[in-house]
N, CA, C and O atoms as CSV, one atom per row, in Angstrom:
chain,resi,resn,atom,element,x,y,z
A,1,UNK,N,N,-42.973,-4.583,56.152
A,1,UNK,CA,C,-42.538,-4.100,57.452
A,1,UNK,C,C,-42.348,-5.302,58.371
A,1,UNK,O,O,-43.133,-6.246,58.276
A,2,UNK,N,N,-41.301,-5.323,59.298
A,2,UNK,CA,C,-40.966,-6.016,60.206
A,2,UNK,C,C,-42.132,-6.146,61.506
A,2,UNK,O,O,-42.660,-5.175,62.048
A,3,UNK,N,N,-42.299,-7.108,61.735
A,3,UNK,CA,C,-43.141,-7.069,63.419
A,3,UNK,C,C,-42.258,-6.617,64.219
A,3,UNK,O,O,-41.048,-6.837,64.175
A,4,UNK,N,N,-43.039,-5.750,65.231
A,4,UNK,CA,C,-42.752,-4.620,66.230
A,4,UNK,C,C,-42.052,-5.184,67.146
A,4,UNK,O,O,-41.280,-4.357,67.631
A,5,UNK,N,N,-41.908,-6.652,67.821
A,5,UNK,CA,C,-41.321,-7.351,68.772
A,5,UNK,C,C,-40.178,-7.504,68.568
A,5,UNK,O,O,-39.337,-7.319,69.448
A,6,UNK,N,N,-39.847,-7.928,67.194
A,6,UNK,CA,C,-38.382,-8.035,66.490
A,6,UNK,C,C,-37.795,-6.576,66.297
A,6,UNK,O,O,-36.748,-6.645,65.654
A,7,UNK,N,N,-38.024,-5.685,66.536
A,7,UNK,CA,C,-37.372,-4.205,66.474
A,7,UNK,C,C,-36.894,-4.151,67.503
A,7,UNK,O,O,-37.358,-4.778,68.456
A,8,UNK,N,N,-35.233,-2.949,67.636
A,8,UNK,CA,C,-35.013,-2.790,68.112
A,8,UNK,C,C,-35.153,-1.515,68.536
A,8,UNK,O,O,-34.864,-0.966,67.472
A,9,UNK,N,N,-35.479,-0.217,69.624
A,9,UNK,CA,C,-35.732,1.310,69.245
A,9,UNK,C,C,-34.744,1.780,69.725
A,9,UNK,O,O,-34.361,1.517,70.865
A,10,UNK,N,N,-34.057,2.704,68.778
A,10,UNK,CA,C,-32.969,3.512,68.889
A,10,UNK,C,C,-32.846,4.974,68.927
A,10,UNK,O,O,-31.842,5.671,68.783
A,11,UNK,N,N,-34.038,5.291,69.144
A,11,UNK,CA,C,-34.094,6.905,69.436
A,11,UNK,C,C,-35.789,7.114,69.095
A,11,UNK,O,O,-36.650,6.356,68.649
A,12,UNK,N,N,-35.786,8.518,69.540
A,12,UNK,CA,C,-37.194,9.060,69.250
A,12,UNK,C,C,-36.991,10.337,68.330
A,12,UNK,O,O,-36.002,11.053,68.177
A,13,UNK,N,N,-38.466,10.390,67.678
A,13,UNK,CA,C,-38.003,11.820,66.464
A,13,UNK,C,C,-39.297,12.458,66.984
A,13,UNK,O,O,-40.232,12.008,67.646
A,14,UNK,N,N,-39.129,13.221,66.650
A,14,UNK,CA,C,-40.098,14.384,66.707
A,14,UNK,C,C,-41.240,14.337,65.635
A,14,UNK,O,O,-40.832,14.114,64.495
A,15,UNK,N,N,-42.391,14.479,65.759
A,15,UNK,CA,C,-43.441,14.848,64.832
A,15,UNK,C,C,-44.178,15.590,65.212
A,15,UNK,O,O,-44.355,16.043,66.342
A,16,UNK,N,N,-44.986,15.884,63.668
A,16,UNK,CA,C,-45.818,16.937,63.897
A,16,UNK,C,C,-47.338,16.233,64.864
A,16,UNK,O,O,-48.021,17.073,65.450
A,17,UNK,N,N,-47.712,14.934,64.954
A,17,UNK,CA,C,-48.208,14.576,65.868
A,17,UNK,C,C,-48.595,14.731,67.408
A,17,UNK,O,O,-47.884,15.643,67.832
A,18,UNK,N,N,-49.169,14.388,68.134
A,18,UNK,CA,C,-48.834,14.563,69.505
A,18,UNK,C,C,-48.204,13.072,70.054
A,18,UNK,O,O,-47.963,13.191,71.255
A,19,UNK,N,N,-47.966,12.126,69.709
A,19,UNK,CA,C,-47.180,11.854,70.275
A,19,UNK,C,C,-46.187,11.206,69.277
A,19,UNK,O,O,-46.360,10.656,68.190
A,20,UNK,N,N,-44.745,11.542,70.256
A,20,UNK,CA,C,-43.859,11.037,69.665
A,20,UNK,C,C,-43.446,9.808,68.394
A,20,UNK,O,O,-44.051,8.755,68.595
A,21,UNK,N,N,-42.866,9.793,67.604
A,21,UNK,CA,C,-42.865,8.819,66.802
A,21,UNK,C,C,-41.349,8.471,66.944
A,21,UNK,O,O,-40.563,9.346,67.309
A,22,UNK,N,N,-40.696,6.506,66.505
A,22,UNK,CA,C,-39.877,6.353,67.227
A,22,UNK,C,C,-39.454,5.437,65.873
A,22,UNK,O,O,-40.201,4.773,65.154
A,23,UNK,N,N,-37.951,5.641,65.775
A,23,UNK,CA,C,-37.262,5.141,64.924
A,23,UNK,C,C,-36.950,3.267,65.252
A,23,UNK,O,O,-36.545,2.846,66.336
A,24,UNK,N,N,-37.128,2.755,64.546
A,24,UNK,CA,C,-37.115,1.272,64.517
A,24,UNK,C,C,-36.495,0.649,63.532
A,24,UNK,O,O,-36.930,0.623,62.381
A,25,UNK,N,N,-35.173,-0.031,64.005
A,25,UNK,CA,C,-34.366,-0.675,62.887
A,25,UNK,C,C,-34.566,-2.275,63.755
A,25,UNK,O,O,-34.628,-2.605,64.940
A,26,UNK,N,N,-34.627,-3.111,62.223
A,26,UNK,CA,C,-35.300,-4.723,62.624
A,26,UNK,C,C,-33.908,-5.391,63.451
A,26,UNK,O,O,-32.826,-4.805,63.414
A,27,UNK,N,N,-34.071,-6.475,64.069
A,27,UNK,CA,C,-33.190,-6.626,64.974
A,27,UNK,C,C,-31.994,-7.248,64.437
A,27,UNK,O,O,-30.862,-7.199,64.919
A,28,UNK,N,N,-32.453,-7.957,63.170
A,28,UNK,CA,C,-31.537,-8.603,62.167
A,28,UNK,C,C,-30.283,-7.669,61.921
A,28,UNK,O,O,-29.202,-8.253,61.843
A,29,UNK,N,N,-30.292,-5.859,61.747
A,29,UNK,CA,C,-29.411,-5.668,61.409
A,29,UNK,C,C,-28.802,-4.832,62.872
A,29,UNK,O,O,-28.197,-3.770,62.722
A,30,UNK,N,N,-28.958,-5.242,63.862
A,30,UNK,CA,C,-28.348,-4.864,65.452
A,30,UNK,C,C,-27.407,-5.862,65.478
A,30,UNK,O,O,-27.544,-7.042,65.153
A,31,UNK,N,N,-26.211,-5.151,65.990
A,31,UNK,CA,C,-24.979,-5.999,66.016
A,31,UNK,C,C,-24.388,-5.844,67.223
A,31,UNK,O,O,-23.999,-4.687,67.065
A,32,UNK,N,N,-23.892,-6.251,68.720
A,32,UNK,CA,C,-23.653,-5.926,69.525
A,32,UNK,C,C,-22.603,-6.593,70.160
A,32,UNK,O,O,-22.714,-7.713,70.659
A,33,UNK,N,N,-21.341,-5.756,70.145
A,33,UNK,CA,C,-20.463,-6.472,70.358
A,33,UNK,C,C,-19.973,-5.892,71.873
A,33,UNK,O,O,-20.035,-4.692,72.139
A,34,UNK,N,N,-19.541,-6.779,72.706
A,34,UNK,CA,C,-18.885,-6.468,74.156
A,34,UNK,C,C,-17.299,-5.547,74.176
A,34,UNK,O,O,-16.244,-5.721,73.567
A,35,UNK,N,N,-17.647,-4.762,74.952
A,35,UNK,CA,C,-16.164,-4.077,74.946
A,35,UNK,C,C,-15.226,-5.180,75.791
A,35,UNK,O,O,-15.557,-5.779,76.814
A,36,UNK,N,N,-13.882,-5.278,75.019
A,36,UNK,CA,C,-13.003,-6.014,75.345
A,36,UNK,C,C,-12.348,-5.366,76.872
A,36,UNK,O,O,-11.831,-4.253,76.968
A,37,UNK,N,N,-12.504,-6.281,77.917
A,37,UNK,CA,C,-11.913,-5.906,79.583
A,37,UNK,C,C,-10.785,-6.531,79.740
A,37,UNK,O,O,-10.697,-7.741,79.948
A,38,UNK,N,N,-9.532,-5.487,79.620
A,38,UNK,CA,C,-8.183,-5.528,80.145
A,38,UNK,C,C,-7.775,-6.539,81.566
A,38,UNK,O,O,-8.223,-6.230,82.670
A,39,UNK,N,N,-7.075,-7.499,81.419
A,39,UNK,CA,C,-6.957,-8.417,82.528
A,39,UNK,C,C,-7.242,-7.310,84.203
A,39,UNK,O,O,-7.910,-7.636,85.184
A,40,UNK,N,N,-6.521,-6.111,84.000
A,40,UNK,CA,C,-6.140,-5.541,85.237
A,40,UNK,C,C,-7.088,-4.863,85.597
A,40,UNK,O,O,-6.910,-4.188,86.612
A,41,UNK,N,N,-8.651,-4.779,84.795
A,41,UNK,CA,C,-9.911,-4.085,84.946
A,41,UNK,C,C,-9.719,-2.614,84.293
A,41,UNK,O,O,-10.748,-1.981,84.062
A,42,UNK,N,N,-8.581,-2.085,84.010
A,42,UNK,CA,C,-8.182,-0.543,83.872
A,42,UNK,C,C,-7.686,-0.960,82.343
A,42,UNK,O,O,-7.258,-2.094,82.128
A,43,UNK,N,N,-7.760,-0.127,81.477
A,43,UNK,CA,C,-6.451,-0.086,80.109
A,43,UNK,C,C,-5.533,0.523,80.799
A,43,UNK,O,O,-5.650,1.622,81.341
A,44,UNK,N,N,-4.326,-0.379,80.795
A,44,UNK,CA,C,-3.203,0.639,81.128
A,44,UNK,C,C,-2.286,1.743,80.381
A,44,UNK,O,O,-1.081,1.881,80.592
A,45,UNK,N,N,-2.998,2.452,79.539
A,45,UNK,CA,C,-2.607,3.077,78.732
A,45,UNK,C,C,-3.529,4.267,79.223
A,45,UNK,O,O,-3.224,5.365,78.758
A,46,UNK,N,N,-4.631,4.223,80.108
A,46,UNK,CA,C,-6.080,5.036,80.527
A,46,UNK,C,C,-5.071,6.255,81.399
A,46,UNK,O,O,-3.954,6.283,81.916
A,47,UNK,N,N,-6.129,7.115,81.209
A,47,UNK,CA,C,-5.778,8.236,82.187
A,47,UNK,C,C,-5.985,7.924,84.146
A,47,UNK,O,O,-5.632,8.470,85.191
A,48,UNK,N,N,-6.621,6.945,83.795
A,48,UNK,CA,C,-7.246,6.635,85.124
A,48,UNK,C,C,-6.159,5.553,85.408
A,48,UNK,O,O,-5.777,5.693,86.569
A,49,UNK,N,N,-5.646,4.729,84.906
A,49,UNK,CA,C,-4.506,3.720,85.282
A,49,UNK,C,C,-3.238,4.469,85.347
A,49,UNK,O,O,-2.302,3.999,85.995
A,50,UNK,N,N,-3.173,5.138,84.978
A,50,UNK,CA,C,-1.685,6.458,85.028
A,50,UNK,C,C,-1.585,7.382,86.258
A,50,UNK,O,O,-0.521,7.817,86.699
A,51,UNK,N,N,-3.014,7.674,86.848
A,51,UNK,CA,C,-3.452,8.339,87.699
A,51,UNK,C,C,-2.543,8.079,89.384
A,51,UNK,O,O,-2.809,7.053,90.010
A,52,UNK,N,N,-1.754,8.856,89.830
A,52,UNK,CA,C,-0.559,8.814,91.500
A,52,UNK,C,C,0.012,7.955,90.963
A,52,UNK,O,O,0.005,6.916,91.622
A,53,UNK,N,N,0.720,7.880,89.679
A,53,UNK,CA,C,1.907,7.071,89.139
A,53,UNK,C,C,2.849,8.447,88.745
A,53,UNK,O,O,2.446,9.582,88.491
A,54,UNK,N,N,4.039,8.005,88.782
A,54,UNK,CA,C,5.215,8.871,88.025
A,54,UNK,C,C,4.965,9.024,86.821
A,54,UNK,O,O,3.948,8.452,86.429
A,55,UNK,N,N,5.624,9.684,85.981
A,55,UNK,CA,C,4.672,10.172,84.200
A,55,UNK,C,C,5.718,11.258,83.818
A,55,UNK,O,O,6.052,12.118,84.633
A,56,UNK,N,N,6.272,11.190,82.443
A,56,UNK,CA,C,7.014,11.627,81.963
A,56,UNK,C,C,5.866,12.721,80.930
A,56,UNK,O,O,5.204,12.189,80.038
A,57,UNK,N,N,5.780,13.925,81.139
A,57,UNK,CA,C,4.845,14.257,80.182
A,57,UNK,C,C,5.323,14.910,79.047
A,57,UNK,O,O,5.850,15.989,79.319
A,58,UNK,N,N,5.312,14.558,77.642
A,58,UNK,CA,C,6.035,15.451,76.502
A,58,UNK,C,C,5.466,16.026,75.731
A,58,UNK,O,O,4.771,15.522,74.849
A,59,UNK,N,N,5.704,17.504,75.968
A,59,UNK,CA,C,4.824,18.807,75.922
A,59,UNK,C,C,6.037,19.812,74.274
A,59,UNK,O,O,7.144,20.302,74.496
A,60,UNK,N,N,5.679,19.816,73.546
A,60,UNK,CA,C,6.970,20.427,72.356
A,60,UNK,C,C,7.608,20.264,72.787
A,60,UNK,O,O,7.557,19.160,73.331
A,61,UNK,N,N,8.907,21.117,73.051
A,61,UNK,CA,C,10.533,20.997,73.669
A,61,UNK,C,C,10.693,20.438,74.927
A,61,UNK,O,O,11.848,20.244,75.304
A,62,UNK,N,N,9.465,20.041,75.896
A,62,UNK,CA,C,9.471,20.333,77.362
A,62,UNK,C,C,9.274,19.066,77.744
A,62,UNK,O,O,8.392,18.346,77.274
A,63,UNK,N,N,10.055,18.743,78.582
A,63,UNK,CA,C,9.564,17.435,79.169
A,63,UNK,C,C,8.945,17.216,80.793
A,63,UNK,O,O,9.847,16.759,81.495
A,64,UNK,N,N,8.030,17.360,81.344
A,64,UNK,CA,C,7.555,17.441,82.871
A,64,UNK,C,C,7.661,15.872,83.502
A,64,UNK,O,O,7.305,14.818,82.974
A,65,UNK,N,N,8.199,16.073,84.653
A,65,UNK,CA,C,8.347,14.755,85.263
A,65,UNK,C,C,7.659,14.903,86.656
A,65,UNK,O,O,7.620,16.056,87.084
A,66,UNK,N,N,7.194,14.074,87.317
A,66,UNK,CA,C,6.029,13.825,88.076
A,66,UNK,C,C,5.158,13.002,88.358
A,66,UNK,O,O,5.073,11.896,87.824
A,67,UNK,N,N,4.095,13.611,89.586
A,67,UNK,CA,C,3.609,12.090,89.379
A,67,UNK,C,C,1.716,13.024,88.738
A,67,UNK,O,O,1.319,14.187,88.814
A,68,UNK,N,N,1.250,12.072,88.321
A,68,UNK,CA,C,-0.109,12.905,87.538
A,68,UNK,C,C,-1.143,12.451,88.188
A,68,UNK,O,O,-1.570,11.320,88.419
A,69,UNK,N,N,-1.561,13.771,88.511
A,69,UNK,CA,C,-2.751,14.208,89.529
A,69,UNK,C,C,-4.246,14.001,88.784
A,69,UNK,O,O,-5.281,13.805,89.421
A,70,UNK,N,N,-4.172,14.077,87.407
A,70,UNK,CA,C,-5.525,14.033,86.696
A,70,UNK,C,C,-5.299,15.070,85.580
A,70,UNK,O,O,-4.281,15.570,85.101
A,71,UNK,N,N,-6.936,15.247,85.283
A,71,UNK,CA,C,-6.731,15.834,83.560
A,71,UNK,C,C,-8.284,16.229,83.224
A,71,UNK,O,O,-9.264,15.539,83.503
A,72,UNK,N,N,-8.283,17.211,82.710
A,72,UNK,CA,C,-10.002,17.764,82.462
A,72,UNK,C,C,-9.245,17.972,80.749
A,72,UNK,O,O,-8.149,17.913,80.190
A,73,UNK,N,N,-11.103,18.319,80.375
A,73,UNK,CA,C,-10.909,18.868,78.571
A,73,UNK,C,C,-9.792,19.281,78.479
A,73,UNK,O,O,-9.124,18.577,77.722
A,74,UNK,N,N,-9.118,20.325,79.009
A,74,UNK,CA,C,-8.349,21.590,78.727
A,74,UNK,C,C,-6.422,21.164,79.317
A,74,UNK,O,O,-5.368,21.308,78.697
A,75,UNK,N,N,-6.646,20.718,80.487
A,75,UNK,CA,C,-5.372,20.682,80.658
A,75,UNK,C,C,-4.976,19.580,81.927
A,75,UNK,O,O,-5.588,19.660,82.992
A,76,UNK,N,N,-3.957,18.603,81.731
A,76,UNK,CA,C,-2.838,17.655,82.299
A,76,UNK,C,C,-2.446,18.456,83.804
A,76,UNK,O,O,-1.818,19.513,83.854
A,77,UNK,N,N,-2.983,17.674,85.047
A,77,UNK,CA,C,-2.380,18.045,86.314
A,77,UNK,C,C,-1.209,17.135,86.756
A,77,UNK,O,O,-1.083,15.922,86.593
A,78,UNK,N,N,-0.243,18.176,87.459
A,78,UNK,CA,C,1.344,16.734,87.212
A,78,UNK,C,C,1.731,17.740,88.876
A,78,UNK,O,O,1.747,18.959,89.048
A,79,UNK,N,N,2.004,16.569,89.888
A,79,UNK,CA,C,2.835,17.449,90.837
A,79,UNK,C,C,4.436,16.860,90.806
A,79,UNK,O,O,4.704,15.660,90.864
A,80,UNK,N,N,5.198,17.684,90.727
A,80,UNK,CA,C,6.265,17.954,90.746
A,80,UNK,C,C,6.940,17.983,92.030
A,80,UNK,O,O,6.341,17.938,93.104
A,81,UNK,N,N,8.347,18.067,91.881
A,81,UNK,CA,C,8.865,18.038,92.923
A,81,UNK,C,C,8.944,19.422,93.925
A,81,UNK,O,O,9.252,19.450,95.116
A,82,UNK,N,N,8.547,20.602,93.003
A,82,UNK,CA,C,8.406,21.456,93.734
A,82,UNK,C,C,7.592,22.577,93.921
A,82,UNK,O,O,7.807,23.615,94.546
A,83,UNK,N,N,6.414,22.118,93.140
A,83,UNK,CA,C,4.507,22.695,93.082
A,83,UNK,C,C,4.320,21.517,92.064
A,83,UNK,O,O,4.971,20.594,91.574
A,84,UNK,N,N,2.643,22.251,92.009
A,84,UNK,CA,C,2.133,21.715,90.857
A,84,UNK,C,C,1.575,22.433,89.465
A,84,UNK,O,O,1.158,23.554,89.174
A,85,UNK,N,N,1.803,21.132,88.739
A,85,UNK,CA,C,1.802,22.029,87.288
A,85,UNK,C,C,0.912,21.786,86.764
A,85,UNK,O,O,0.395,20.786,87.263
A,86,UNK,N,N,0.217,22.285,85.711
A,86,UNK,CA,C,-0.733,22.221,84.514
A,86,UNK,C,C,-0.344,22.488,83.482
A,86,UNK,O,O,0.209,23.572,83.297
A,87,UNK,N,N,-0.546,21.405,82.294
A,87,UNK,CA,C,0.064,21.923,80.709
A,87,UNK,C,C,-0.757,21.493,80.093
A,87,UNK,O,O,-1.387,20.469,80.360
A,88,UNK,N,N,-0.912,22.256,79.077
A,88,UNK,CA,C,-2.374,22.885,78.555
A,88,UNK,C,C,-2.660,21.047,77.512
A,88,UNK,O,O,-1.734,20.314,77.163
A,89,UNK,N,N,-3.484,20.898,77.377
A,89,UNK,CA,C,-3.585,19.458,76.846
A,89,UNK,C,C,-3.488,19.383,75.316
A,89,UNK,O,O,-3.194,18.355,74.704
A,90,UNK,N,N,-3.724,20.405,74.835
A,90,UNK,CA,C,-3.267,20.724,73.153
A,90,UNK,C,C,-2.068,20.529,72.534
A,90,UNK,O,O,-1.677,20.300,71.390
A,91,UNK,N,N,-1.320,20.776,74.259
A,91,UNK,CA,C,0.546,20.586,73.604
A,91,UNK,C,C,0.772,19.165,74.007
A,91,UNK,O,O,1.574,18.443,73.414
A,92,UNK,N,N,0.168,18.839,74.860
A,92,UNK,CA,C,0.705,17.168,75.178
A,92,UNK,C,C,1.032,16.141,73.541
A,92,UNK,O,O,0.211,16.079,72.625
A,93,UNK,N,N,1.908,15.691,73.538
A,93,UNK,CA,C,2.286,14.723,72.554
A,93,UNK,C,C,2.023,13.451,72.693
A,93,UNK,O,O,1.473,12.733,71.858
A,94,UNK,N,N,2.723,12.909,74.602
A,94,UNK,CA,C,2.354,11.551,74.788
A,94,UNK,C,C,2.264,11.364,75.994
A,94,UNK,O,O,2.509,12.535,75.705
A,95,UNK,N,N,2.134,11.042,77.519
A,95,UNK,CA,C,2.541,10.793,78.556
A,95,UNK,C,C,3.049,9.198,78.639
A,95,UNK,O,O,2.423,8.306,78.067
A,96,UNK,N,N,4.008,9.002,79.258
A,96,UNK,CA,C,5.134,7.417,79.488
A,96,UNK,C,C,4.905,7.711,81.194
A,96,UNK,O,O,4.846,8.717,81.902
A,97,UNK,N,N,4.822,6.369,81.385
A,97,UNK,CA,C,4.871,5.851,83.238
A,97,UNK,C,C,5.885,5.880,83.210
A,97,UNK,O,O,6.359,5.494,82.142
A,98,UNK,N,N,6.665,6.230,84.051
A,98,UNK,CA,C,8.037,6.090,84.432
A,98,UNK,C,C,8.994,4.870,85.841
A,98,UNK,O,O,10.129,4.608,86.238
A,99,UNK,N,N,7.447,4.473,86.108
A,99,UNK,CA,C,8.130,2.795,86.996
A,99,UNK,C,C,7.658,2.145,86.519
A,99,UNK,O,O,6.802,1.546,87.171
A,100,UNK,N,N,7.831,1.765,85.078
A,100,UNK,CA,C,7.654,0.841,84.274
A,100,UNK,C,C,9.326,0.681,84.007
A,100,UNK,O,O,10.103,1.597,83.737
A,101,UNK,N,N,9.593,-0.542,84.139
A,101,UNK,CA,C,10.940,-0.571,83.458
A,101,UNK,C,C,11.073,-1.029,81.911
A,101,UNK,O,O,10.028,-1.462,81.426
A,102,UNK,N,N,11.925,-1.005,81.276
A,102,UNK,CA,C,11.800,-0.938,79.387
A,102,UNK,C,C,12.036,-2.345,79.490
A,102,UNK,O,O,12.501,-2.920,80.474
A,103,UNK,N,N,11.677,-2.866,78.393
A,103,UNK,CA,C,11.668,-4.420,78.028
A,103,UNK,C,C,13.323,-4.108,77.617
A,103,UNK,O,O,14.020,-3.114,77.411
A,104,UNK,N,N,13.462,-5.331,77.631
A,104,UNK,CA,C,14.949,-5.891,77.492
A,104,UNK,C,C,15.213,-5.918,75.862
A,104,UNK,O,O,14.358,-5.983,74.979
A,105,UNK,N,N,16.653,-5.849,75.720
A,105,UNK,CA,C,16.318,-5.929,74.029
A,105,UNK,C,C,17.034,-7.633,74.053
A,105,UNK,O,O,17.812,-8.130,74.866
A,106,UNK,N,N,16.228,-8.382,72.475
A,106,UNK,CA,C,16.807,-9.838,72.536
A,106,UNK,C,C,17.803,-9.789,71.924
A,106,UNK,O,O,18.053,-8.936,71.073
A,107,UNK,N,N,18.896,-11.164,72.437
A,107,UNK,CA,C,19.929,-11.747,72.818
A,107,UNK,C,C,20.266,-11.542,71.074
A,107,UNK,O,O,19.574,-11.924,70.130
A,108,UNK,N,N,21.442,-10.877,71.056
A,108,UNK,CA,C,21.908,-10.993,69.451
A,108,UNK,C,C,21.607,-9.756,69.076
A,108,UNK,O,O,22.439,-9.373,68.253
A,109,UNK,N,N,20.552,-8.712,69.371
A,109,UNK,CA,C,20.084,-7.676,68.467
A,109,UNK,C,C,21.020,-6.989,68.633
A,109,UNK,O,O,20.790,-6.093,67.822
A,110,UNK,N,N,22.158,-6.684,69.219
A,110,UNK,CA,C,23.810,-5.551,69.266
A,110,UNK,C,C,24.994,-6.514,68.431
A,110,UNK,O,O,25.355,-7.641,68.772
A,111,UNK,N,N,25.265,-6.078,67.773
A,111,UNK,CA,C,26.647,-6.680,66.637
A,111,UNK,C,C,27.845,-6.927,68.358
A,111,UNK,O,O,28.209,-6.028,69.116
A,112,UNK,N,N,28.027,-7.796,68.418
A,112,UNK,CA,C,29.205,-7.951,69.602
A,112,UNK,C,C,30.533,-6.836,68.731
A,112,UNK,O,O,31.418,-6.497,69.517
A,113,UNK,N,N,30.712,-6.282,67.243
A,113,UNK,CA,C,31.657,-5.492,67.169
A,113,UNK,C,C,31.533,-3.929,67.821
A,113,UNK,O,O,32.531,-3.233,68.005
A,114,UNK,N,N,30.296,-3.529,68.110
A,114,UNK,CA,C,29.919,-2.832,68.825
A,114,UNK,C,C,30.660,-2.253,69.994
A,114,UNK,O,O,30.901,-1.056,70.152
A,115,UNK,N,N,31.053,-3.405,70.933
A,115,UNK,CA,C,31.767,-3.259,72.135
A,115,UNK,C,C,32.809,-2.971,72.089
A,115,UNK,O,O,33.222,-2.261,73.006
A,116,UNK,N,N,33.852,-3.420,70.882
A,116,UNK,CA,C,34.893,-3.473,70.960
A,116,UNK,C,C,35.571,-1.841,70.566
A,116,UNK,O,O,34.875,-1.144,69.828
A,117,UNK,N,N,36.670,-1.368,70.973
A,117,UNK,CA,C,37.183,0.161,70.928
A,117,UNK,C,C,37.538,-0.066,69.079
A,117,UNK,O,O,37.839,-1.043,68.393
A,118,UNK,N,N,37.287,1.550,68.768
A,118,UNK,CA,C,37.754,1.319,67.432
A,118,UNK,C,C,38.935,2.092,67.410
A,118,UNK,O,O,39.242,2.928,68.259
A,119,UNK,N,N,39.644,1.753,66.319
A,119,UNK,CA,C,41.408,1.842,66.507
A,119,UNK,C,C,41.395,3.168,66.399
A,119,UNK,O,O,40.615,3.848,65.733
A,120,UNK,N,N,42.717,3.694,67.404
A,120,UNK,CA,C,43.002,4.660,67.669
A,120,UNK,C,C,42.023,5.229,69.508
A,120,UNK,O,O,42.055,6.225,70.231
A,121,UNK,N,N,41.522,4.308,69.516
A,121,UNK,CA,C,40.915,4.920,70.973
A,121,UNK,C,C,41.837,3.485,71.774
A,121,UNK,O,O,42.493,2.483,71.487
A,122,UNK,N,N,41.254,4.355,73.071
A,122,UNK,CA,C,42.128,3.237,74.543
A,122,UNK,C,C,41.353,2.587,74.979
A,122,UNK,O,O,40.221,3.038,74.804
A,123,UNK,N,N,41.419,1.300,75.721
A,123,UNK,CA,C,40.740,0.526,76.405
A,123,UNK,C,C,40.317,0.778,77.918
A,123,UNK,O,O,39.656,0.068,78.676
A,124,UNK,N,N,40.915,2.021,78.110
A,124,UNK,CA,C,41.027,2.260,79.488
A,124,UNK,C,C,39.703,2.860,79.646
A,124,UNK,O,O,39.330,3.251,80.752
């Protein structure tokens, strides 16, 4: 057995004792790693960084646009331009910020034949 100083305690169990008895794993195998903090303090991917932003929400066929009010277990709050909505959070697929502008695509990735009319159409 390990000395008691070098343990770390990770819960308590129940016994038939009167007092409690307490689970002890040696410290050797405690591993503790820091959660990684997003430059901007928020993940911007978080419900909470999305939160009085515009938000595209895609619900099956449906797409809600708005800005998003918040979100419990059950269901996505979005006000709209003309109430507010709730969609049930089971159907949500993905929510997208919408004043985010799209990255650019790089220089070359469109065939320049692309642009050009193909025969039988007008230039006009």
């Amino acid at each position: 057995m390990t000395d008691p100083k070098d343990a770390v305690v990770v819960g308590t169990a129940v016994t038939d004792q009167t007092a409690p008895g307490t689970d002890v794993v040696p410290a050797a195998f405690v591993v503790q790693r820091p959660k990684p903090v997003p430059r901007d303090g928020l993940d911007p991917k978080s419900m909470e960084a999305l939160r009085n932003r515009p938000v595209e929400i895609h619900a099956g066929a449906v797409i809600y646009r708005g800005v998003l009010v918040g979100a419990d277990t059950e269901e996505v709050f979005l006000r709209t331009d003309l109430r507010y909505t709730s969609v049930p959070l089971e159907r949500v697929a993905r929510i997208i910020p919408t004043d985010v502008k799209p990255a650019p695509l790089p220089k070359g990735s469109v065939d320049p034949s692309f642009f050009h009319p193909m025969p039988g159409e007008d230039e006009g």
